[in-house]
C-alpha positions in Angstrom: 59.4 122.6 134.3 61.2 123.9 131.3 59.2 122.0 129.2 55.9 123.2 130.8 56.7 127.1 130.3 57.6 125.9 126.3 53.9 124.3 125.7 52.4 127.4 128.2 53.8 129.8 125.8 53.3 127.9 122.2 49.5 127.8 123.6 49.2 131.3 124.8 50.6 132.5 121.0 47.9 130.4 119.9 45.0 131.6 122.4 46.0 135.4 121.4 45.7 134.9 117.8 41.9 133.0 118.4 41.2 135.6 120.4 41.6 138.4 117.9 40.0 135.9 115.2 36.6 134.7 117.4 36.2 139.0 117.8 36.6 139.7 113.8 35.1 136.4 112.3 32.1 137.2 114.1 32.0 140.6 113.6 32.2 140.0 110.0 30.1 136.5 109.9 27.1 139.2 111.7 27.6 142.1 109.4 28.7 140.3 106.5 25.5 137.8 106.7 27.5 134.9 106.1 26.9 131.2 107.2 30.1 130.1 107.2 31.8 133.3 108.5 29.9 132.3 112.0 30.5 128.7 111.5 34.3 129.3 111.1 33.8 131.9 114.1 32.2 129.0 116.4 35.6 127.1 115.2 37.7 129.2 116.6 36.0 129.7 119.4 36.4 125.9 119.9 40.4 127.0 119.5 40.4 129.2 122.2 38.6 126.8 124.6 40.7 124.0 124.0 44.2 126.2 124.1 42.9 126.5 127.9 42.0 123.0 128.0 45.7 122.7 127.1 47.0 124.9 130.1 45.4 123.6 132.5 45.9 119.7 131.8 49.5 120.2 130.9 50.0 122.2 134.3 48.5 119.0 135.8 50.5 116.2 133.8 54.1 118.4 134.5 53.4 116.8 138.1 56.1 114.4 139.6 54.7 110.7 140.3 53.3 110.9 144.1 51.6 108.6 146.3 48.2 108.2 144.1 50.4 108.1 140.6 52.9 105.8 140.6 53.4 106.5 136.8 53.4 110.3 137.3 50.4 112.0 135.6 51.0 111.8 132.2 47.8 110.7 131.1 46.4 113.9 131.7 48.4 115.4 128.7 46.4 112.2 126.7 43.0 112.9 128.1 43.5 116.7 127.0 43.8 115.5 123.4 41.1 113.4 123.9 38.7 116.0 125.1 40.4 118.4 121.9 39.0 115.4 119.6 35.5 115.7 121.7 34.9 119.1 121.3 36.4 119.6 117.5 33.7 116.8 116.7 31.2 118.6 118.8 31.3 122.0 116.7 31.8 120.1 113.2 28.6 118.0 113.8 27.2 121.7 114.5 28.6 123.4 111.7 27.4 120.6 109.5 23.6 120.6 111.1 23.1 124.6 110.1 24.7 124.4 106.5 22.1 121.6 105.9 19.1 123.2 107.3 20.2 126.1 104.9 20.7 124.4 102.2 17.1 122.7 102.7 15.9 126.4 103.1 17.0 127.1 99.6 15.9 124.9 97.9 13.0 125.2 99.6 12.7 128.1 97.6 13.9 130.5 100.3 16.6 133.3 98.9 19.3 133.4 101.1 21.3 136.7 101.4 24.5 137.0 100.1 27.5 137.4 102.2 29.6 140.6 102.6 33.3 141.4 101.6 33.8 141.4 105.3 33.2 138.4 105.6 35.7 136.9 102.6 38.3 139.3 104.3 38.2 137.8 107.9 38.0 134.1 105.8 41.4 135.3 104.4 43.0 136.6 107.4 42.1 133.1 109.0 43.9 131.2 106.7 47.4 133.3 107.0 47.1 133.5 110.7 46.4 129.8 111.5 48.6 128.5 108.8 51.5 130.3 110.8 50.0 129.5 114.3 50.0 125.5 112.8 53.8 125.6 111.5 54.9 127.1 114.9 52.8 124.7 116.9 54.0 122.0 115.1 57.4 122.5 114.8 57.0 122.8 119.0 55.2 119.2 119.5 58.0 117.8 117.6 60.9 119.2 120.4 58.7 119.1 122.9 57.1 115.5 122.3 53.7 116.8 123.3 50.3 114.9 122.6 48.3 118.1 123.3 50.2 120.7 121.3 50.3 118.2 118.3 46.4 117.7 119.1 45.9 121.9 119.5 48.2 122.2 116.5 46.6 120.2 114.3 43.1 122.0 115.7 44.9 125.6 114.6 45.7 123.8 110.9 41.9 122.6 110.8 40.7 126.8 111.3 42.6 127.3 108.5 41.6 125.0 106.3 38.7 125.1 107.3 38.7 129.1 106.3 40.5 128.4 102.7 36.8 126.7 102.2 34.9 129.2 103.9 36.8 132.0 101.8 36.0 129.7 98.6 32.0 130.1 99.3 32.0 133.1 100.3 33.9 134.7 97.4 31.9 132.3 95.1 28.5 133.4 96.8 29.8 137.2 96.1 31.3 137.5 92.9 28.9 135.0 91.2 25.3 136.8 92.1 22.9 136.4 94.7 21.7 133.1 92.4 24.9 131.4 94.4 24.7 132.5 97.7 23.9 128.7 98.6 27.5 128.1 98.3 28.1 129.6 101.3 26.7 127.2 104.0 27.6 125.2 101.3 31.0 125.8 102.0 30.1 125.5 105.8 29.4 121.7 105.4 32.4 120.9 103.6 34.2 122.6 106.8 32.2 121.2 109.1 33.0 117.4 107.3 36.6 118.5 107.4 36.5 119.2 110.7 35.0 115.6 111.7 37.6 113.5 110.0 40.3 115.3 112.0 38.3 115.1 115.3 38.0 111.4 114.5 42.0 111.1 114.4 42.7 112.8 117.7 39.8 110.4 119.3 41.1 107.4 117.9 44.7 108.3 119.4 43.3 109.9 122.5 41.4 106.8 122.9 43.7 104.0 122.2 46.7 105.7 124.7 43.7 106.4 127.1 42.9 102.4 127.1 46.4 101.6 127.0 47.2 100.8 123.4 50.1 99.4 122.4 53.2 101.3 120.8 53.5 100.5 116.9 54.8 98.0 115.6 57.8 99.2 114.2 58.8 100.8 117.3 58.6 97.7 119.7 60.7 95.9 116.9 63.2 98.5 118.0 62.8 98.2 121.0 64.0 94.5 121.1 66.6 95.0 118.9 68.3 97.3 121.6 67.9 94.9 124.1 69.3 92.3 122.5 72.3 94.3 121.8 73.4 93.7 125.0 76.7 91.2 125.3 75.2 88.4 127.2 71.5 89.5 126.5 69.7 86.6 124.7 66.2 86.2 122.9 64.2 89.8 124.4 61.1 88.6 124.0 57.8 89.4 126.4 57.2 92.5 125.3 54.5 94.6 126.3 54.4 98.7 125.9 52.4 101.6 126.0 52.2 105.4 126.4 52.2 107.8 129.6 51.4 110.9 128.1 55.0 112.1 126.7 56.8 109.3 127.6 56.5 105.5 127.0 56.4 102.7 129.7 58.3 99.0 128.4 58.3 95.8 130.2 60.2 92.8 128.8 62.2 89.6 129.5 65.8 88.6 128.5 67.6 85.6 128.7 70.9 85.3 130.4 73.6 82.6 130.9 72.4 80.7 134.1 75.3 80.3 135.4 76.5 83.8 136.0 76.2 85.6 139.7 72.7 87.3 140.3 75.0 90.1 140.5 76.1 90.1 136.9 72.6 88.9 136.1 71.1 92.5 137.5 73.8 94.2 135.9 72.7 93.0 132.7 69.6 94.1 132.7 70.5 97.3 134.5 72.4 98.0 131.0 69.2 97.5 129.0 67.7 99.6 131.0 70.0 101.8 130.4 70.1 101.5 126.5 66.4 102.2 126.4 66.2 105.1 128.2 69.1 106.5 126.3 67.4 105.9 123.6 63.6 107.1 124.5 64.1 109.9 127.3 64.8 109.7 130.8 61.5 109.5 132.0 60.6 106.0 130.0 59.4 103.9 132.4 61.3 100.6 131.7 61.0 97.0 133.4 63.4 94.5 132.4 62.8 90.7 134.0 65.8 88.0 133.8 65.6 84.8 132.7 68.3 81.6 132.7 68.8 80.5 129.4 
């Protein structure tokens, strides 16, 4: 539970800052006539919706394992990050569709207005606010071992990148003439591309733990060598893993002298049990089967 009120909170700091940012980006993206002022307004928009996304899948993955989930409900955690990616590449694909059309408008031959210093100022804001919201969240995944606030984190560092380029074509479109003002949606596309490749990354993770993806290589090689420094543990081999939501769930085979009691036999694999989930939290899920060598 205490983990749950840590991820509550690191999301509600979040959800207050894109509050107050969705209010004065469009604000200043409406008075300030700039494209990529609303663009980046829609984006954190997308911030706030997913920081409840956050709360309410996290309430449901903090669940002990019942009847129906044997594993717990850890997954949920993963399918929050998964529907993060969605809607990241949801508003990007968005984002990039109306800097295009006005960038066909122009030259078209169409004179688009140039954007407002309101507008550069809320792009500024942005950046300091999210950068600091990012480094927070961050740092917070990393105790915490949390797919959706790395996911939501990495969403807050997207805003403000994503703002560092709006700021760049706004304050180009401004202070080079109204001959420039193209560099605003401009700018809008870049984000909105930014914004894709990201969303891409949390899909392909979201996905792959979703569908059961193994854990990387590196850490299964690990995993063996663990095992196998058990006394009296031989050849781990067998290996198969993958993620429930914050945790990881093993399954592997050991080789034992087949002429010990089943007795000493369980207790040997009782102690790689152990081992692992030393190792990897309580809450790994680890299955250990015992074989006569």
């Amino acid at each position: 539970m205490e983990r749950n009120k840590e991820i509550y909170k690191v999301t509600l700091i979040g959800g207050a800052v894109n509050v107050v940012l969705v209010l004065f980006k469009f604000v200043a993206g409406i008075v300030g006539h700039s494209a990529a002022m609303l663009a980046d307004a829609v984006h954190s928009l997308s911030d706030f919706v997913t920081d409840l996304i956050v709360i309410v899948f996290v309430r449901i993955s903090g669940k002990p394992k019942d009847k129906s989930h044997d594993y717990g409900h850890g997954k949920y955690e993963t399918l929050a990050m998964t529907v993060i990616g969605l809607a990241l590449f949801a508003v990007a694909l968005g984002i990039v569709y109306g800097g295009v059309m006005k960038i066909a408008a122009w030259l078209d031959g169409q004179q688009l207005q140039t954007p407002g210093l309101l507008a550069l100022w809320a792009a500024l804001l942005s950046v300091v606010l999210k950068e600091a919201v990012y480094r927070y969240s961050i740092m917070k995944a990393r105790q915490l071992d949390s797919q959706a606030v790395r996911a939501n984190a990495w969403h807050h560092r997207s805003d403000a990148l994503s703002s560092v380029g709006t700021a760049l074509g706004i304050g180009g479109a401004i202070f080079l003439g109204s001959r420039w003002a193209v560099l605003d949606p401009v700018a809008s596309v870049i984000v909105g591309l930014f914004i894709v490749k990201v969303a891409f990354q949390l899909l392909r993770n979201g996905i792959g733990d979703l569908m059961e993806q193994s854990l990387p290589d590196e850490v299964e090689a690990e995993m063996l060598r663990i095992a196998g420094s058990v006394d009296g543990v031989a050849e781990p081999h067998d290996l198969r893993t993958r993620r429930i939501g914050n945790h990881y769930a093993i399954e592997l085979h050991i080789l034992v002298d087949g002429n010990i009691s089943l007795r000493e036999a369980h207790d040997k694999a009782s102690e790689v049990e152990d081992l692992l989930r030393q190792h990897y939290g309580n809450d790994t899920h680890v299955v250990v089967h015992v074989e006569p060598k």
